[in-house]
ZATI-351972 format. One record per residue (C-alpha): residue in one letter; x, y, z. Coordinates in steps of 0.2 Angstrom, whole numbers, padded with zeros to 4 digits, always signed. Layout:
REM residues N
AXYZ;...
END
This chain:
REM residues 124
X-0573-0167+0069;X-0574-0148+0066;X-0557-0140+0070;X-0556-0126+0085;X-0554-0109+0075;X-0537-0106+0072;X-0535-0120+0062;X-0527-0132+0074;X-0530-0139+0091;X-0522-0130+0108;X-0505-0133+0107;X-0499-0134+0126;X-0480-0136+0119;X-0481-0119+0114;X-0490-0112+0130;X-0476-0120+0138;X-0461-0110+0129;X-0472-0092+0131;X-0479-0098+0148;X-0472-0093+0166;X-0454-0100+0169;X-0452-0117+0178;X-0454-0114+0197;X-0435-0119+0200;X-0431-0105+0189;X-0444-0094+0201;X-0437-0100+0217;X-0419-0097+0212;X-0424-0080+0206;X-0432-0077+0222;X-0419-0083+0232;X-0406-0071+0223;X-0419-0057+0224;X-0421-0062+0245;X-0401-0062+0247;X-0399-0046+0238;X-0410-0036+0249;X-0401-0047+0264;X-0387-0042+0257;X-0387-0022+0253;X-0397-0021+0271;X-0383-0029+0280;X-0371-0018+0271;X-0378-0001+0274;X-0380-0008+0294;X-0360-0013+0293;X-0356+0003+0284;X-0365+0014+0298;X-0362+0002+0313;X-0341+0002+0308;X-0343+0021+0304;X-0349+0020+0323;X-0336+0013+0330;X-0323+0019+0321;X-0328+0036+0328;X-0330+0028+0345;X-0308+0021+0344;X-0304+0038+0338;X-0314+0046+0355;X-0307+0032+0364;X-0287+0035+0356;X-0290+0054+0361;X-0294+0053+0378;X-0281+0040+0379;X-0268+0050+0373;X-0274+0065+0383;X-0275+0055+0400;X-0259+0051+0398;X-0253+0066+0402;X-0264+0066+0417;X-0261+0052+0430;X-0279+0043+0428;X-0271+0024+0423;X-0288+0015+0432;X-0296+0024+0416;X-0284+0024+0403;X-0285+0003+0406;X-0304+0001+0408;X-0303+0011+0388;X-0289+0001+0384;X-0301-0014+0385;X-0317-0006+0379;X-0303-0001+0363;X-0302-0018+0361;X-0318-0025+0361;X-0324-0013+0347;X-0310-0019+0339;X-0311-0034+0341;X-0331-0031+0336;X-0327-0023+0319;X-0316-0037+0315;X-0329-0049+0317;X-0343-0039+0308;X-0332-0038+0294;X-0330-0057+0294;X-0348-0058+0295;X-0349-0045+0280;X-0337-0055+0271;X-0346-0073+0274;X-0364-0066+0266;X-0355-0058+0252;X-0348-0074+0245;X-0364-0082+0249;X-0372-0070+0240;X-0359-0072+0226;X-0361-0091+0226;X-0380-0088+0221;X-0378-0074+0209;X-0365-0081+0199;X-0367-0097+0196;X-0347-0107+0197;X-0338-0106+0181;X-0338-0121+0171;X-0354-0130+0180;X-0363-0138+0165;X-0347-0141+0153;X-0340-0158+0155;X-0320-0161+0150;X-0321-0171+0137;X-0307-0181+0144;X-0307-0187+0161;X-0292-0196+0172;X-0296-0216+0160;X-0284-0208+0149;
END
């Protein structure tokens, strides 16, 4: 038999190593890709949605303090309440925040230790 030229036959090991990674390798890739674009949308939405609100308790905390003055209590409680629920909605964006950032951090940064073995275990 005549040898293909090059001198030896294909060599598909070696395709392999210079080939496209293994489609685990893709799909985690595409998965931290995917939850790094979820996670720097969500951040610029909590930036600007707690930037929002913020403003809104310091409008709400003026005309608080400047009703006080005034007598107009049926007021000053109905933005006591709507105080509270931005409050209240800040604290629990920022929960949210917080709950995709670990996740995100979970898939970019693999836990420390995960593929080294103690050599000794609890038979000792």
């Amino acid at each position: 038999m005549i040898p293909p030229p090059g001198g030896r036959g294909l060599s598909t090991g070696n395709m392999a190593a210079l080939g496209p990674p293994p489609p685990a390798a893709v799909a985690m890739e595409q998965q931290q890709q995917q939850l790094k674009h979820e996670m720097e949308t969500l951040r610029r939405t909590f930036r600007q949605s707690l930037h929002e609100k913020d403003e809104r308790i310091a409008d709400l905390q003026r005309q608080q303090e400047h009703q006080s003055a005034d007598s107009g209590r049926v007021d000053e409680n109905a933005m006591s309440q709507e105080l509270q629920e931005l409050q209240e909605e800040n604290a629990f964006l920022r929960h949210e925040f917080d709950k995709l950032k670990a996740r995100y951090e979970a898939v970019v940064r693999p836990p420390s230790g995960s593929g080294k073995k103690k050599p000794h275990g609890k038979a000792q």
